[in-house]
C-alpha positions as CSV (number, residue, x, y, z in Angstrom):
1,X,-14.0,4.3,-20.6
2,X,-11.6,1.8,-19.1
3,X,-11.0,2.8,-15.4
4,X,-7.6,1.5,-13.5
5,X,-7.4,2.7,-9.8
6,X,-4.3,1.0,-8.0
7,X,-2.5,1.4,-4.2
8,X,0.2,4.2,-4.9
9,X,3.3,1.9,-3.4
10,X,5.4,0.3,-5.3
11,X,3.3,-2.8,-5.9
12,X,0.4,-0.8,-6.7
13,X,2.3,1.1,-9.3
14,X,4.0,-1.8,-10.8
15,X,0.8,-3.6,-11.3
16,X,-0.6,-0.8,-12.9
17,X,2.1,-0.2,-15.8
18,X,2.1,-3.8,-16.7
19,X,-1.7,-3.6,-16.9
20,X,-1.8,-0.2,-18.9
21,X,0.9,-1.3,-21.6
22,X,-1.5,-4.1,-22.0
23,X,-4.5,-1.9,-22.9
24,X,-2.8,1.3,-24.4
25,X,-2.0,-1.3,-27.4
26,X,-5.7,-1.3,-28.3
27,X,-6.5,1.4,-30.9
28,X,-8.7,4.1,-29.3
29,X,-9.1,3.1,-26.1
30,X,-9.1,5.5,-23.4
31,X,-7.8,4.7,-20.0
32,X,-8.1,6.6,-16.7
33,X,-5.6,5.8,-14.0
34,X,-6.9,6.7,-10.3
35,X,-4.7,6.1,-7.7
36,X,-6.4,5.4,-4.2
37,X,-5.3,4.3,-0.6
38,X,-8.1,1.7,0.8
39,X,-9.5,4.1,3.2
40,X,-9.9,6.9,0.0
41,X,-11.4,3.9,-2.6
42,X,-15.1,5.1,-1.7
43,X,-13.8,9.0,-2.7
44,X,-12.1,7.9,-5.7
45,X,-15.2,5.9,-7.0
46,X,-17.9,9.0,-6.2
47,X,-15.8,11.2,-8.4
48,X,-15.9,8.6,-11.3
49,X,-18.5,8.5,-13.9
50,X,-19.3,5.0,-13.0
51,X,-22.5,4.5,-14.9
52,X,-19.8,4.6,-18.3
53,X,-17.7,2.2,-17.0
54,X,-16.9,0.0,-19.9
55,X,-14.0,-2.1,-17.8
56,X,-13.2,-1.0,-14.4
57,X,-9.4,-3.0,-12.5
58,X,-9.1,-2.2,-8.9
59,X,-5.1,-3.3,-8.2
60,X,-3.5,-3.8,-4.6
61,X,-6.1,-2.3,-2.9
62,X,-7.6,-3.9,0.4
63,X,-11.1,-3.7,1.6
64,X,-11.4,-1.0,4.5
65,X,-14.3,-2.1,6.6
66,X,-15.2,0.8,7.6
67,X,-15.6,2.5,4.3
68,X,-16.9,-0.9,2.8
69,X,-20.4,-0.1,2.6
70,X,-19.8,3.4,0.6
71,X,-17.4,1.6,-2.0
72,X,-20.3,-1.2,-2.5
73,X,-23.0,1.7,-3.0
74,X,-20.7,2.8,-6.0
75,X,-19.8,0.1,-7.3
76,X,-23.1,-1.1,-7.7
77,X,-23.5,2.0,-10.2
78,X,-20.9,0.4,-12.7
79,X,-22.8,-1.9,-15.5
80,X,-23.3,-5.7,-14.7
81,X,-21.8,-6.3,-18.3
82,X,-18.5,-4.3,-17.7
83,X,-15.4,-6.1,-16.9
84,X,-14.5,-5.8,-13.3
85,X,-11.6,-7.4,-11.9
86,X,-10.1,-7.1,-8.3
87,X,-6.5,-8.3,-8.4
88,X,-5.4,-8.2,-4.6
89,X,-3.4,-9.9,-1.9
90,X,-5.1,-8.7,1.0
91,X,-7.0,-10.8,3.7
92,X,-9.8,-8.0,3.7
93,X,-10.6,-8.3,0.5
94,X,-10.8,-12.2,0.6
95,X,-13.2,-11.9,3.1
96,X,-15.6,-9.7,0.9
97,X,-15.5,-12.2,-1.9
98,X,-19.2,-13.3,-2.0
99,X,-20.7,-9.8,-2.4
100,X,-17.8,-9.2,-4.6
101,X,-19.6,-12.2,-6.6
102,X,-23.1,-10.8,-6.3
103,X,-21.6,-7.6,-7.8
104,X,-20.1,-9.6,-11.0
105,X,-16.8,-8.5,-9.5
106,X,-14.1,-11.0,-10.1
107,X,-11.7,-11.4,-7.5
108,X,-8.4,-12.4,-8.4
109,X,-6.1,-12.8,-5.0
110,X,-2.7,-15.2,-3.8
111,X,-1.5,-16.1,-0.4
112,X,1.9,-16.7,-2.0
113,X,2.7,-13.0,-3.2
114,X,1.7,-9.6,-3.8
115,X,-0.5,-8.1,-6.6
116,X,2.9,-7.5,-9.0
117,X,3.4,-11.3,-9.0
118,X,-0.3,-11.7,-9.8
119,X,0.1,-9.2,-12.8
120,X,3.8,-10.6,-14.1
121,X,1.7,-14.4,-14.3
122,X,-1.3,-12.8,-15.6
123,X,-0.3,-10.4,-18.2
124,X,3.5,-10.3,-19.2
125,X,3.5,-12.2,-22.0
126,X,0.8,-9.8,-23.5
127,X,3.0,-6.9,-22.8
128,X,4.9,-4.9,-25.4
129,X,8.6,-5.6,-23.7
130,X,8.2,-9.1,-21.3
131,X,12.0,-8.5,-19.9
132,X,11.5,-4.7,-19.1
133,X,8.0,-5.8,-17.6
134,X,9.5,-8.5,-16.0
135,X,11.7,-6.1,-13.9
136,X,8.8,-4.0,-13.3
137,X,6.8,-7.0,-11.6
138,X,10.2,-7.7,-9.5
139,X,10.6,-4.0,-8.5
140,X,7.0,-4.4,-7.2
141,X,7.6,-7.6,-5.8
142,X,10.8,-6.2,-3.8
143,X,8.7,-3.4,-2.5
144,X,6.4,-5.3,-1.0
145,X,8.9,-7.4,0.6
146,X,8.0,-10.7,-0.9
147,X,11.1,-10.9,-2.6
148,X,14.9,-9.8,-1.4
149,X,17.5,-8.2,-4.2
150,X,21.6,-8.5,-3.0
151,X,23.1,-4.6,-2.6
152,X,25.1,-5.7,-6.2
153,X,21.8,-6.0,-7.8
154,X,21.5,-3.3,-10.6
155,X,18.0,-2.7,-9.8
156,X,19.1,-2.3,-5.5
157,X,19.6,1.4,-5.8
158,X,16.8,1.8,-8.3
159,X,13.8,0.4,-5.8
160,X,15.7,2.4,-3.1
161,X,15.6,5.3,-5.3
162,X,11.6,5.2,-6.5
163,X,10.8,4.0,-2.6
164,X,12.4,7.2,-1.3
165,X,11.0,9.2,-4.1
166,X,7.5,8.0,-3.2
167,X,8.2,9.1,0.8
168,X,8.0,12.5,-0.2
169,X,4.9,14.3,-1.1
170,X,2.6,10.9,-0.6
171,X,-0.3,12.7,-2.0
172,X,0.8,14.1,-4.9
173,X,-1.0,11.8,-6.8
174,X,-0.1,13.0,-10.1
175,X,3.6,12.1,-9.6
176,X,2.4,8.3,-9.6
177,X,0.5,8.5,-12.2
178,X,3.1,10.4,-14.3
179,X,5.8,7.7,-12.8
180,X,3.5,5.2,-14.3
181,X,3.2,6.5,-17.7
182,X,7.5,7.1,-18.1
183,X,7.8,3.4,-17.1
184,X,5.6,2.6,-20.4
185,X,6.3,5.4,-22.7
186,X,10.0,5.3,-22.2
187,X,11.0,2.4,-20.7
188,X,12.8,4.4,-18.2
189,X,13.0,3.5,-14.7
190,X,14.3,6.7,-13.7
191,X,13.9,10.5,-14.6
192,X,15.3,13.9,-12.4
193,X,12.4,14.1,-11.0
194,X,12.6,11.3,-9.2
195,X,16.3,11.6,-8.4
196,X,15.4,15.3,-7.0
197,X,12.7,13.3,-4.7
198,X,14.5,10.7,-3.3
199,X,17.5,13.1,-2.2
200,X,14.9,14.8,-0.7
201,X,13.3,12.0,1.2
202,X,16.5,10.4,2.2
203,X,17.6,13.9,4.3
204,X,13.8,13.7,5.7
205,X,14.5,10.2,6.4
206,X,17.7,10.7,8.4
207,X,15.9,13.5,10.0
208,X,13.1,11.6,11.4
209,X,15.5,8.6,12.6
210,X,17.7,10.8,14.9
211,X,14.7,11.6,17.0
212,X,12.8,8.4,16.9
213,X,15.0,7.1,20.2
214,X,13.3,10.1,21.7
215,X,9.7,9.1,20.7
216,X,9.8,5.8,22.6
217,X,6.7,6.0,24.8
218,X,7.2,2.2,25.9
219,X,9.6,-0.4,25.4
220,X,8.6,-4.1,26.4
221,X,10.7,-7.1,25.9
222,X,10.0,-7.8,22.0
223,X,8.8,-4.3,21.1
224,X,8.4,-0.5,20.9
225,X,5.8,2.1,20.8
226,X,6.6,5.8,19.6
227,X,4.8,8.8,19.6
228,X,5.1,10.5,16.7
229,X,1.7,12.9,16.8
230,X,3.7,16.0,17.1
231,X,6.1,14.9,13.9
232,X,5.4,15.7,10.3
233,X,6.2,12.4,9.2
234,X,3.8,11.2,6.6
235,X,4.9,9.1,4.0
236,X,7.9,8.2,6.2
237,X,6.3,6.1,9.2
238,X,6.4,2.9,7.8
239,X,10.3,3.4,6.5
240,X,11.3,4.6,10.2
241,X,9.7,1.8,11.8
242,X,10.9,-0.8,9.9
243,X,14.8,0.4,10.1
244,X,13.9,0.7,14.0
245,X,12.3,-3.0,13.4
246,X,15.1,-4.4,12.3
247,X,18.0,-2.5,14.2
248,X,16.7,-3.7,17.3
249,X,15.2,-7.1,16.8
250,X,11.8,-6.2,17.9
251,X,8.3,-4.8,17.0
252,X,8.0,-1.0,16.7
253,X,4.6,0.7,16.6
254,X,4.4,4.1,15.8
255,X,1.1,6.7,16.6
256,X,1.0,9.6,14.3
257,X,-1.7,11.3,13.4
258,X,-3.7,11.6,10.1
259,X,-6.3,14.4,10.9
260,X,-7.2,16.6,13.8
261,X,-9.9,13.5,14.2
262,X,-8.0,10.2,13.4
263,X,-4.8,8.8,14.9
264,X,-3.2,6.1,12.9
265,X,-0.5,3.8,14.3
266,X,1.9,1.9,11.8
267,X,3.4,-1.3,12.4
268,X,6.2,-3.0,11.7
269,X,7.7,-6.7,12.4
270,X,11.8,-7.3,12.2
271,X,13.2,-10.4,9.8
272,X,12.7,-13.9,11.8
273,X,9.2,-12.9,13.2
274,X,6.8,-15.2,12.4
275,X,3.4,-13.3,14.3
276,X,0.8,-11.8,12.3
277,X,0.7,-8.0,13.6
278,X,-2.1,-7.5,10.9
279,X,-4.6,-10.3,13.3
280,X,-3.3,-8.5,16.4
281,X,-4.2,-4.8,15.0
282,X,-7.2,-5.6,13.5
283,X,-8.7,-6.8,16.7
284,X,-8.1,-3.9,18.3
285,X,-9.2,-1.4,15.6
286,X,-12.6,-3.5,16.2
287,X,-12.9,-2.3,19.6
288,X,-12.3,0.9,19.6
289,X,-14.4,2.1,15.8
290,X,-11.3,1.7,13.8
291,X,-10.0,-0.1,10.8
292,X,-7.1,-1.1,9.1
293,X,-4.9,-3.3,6.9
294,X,-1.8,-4.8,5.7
295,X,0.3,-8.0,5.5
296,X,1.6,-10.3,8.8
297,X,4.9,-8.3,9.6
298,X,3.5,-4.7,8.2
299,X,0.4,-3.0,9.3
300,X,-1.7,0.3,10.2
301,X,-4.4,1.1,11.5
302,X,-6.9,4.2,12.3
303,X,-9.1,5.3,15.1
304,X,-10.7,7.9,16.8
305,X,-8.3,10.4,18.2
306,X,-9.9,10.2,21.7
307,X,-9.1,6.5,21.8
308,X,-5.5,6.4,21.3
309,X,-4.7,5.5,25.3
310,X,-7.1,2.3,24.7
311,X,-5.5,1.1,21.6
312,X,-1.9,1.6,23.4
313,X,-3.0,-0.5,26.3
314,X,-4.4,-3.1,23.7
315,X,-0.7,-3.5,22.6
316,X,0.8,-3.7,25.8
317,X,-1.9,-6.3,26.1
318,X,-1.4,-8.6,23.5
319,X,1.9,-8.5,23.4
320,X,3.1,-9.5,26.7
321,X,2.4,-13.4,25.6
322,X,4.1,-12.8,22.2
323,X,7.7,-13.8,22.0
């Protein structure tokens, strides 16, 4: 059995379909695609049967340090002689790259752009259709933000579309893996499904920005910090604070919570900033018995509930020599 588990953004998906029109083209191979977030890997990999693993890819998915040591424990199930790649473009992961090594895992990382560019170098040419994957690695790419499209693009209101339509219902897990297996079987970008979704998101969306002024907990010189722990906002904190990001020129931090347990706050960095808000989070996630992940402008991360006034102060902190 050939296991792909991938990030459900738009990256993670991307990567995935260029990977599994590469292997559905092998006669009789059968393929299980997982979709997992890096705190939910460990979960994803118990409920595998690992010990089968013939060739096991684990796409745009960061190392959680907190859940590290569980995802190790499984993985050491999966046969030394199956083919185990980690394609990735997260710090975290670079930093587990020796016992990555010791468990004949092959990491396969870039500093320069996100796991869709890694897969478009890697694999297009072995694809069925190199120009339709070729906009499939760019609509990754332009979710992740390593790479702008002009509003007169074609493929502009398609990502906005497919970003929106991932917003709502984040967990429904089987939508990306469907999504996944329309952009190979039918070369279609776009079904009613998705359509239906993103109308959906987009009112949720407008919703949640007309009371974000109203959140605002703080404001500093260069950023915000919102409360959004009484909101039902999942799947739509990162979009809000980014729009908030870059209508006001500074850094907006948003606290929501994830379970009755776990806080999470998301963070997001306007265009021109050149501070790494992943460094800044991260140390403060290690104080408090949290952990976390993402990219220099675009970051979460989670903690104890009762901790939530420590972490906020951290901020305050570490910001007030950031310009």
């Amino acid at each position: 059995m050939i296991y792909v588990i991938t990030h459900g953004d738009l990256d993670g998906l991307a990567s995935a379909t260029i990977l599994y029109d590469t292997l559905v083209k092998s006669e009789g191979v059968k393929i299980a695609l997982r979709i997992a977030q890096p705190f939910t890997l460990h979960e994803v990999l118990k409920e595998m049967e690992l010990r089968s693993v013939e060739e096991l890819y684990i796409l745009d998915i960061g190392v959680d340090s907190a859940t590290w040591h569980r995802v190790r424990e499984s993985l050491k199930e999966v046969p030394r002689a199956a083919l185990k790649l980690w394609i990735d473009h997260h710090r975290a992961s670079l930093s587990k790259l020796k016992e990555l090594c010791e468990l004949n895992i092959s990491l396969i990382y870039t500093v320069s752009g996100c796991t869709s560019t890694i897969m478009r170098e890697a694999f297009l040419e072995r694809t069925s259709d190199p120009e339709f994957y070729a906009k499939i690695a760019l609509i990754g790419e332009v979710g992740d933000k390593v790479k702008e499209l002009g509003e007169g693009d074609p493929l502009f209101p398609i990502i906005r579309k497919l970003g929106a339509a991932l917003s709502f219902e984040p967990s429904d897990e089987a939508f990306k893996v469907n999504l996944i297996k329309m952009w190979v079987k039918e070369r279609r970008l776009l079904n009613e499904e998705v359509e239906r979704r993103a109308e959906e998101a987009s009112k949720k969306f407008r919703e949640l920005s007309s009371i974000a002024p109203s959140k605002v907990i703080f404001e500093g010189g260069n950023f915000l910090i919102l409360d959004f722990r009484d909101v039902e906002a999942r799947g739509f904190v990162g979009k809000v604070a980014s729009d908030l990001a870059n209508r006001t020129g500074k850094a907006v931090f948003i606290l929501f919570t994830s379970s009755p347990y776990e806080t999470v706050i998301t963070a997001r960095l306007p265009k021109g900033s050149e501070w790494d808000v992943a460094k800044l989070l991260g140390s403060i996630a290690f104080k408090v018995g949290g952990s976390g992940g993402g990219h220099a402008k675009a970051a979460s991360i989670r903690f104890p509930s009762f901790r939530w006034k420590e972490v906020i102060e951290g901020i305050k902190g570490a910001l007030s020599n950031v310009g």
